[in-house]
C-alpha positions as CSV (number, residue, x, y, z in Angstrom):
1,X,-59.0,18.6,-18.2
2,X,-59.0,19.0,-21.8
3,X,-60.4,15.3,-23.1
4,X,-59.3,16.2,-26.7
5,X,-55.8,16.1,-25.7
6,X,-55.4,14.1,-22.4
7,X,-57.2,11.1,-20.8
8,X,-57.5,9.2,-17.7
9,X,-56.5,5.9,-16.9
10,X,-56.5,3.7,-14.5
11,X,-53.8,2.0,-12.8
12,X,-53.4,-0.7,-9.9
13,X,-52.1,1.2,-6.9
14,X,-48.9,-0.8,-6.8
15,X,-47.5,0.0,-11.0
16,X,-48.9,3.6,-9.7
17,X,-45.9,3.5,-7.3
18,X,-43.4,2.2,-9.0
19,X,-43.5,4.7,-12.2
20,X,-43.6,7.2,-9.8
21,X,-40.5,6.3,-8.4
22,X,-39.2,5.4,-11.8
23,X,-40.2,9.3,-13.2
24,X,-38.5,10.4,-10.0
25,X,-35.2,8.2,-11.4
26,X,-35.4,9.3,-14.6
27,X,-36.4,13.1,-14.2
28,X,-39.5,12.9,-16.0
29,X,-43.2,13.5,-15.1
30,X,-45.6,10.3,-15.0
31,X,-47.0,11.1,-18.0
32,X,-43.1,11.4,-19.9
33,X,-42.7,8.2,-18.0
34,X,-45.7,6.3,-19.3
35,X,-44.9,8.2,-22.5
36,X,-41.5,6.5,-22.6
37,X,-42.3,3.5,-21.5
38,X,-45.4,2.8,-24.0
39,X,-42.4,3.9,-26.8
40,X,-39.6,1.9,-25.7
41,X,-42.8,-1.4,-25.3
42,X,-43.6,-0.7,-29.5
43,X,-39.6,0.2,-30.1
44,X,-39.2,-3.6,-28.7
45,X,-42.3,-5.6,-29.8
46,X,-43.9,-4.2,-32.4
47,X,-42.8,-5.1,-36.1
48,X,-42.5,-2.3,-38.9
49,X,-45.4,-3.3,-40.3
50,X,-47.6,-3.4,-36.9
51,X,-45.8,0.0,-36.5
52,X,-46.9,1.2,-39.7
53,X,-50.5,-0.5,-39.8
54,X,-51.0,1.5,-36.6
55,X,-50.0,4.9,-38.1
56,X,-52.1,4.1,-40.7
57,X,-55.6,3.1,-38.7
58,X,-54.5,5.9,-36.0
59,X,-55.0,8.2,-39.0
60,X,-58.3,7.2,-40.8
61,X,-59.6,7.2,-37.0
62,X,-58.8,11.0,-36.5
63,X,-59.8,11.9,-39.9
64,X,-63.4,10.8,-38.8
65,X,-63.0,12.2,-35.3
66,X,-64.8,15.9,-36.1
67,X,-63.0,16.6,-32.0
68,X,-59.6,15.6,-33.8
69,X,-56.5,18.2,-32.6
70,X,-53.1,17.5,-34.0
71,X,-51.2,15.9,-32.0
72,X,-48.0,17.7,-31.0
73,X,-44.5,16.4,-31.6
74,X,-43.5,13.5,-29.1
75,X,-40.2,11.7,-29.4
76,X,-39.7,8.1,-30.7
77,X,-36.7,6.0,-30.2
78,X,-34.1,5.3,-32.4
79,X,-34.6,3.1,-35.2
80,X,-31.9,-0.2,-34.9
């Protein structure tokens, strides 16, 4: 597995289960499905400025990450 793109994580065996199922729902793999979900979670709770104080530490972190590779495109959710 290529650790500058992807990593591992752990999950209890029973949320394991149900975003399987949930992927299966939706037609998405388990990683769209955590994708989406983690998404929808900051879509919901995060404020623009926790959004944007994020971006903002996400960035100076990668800029001093010499194993850095841009990230590719991944969707967001509408903006309300």
């Amino acid at each position: 597995m290529d650790t500058t793109k992807w990593k591992s994580v752990l999950l209890p065996r029973p949320v394991y289960e149900e975003i399987v199922i949930i992927a299966n729902v939706e037609g998405r793999t388990i990683s769209g499905q955590l994708r989406y979900l983690f998404e929808s979670w900051k879509h919901d709770y995060l404020s623009k400025n926790d959004q944007n104080w994020i971006a903002a530490e996400l960035k100076q972190m990668r800029e001093k990450d010499p194993t850095y590779v841009p990230e590719e495109p991944s969707f967001s959710l509408p903006d309300d």
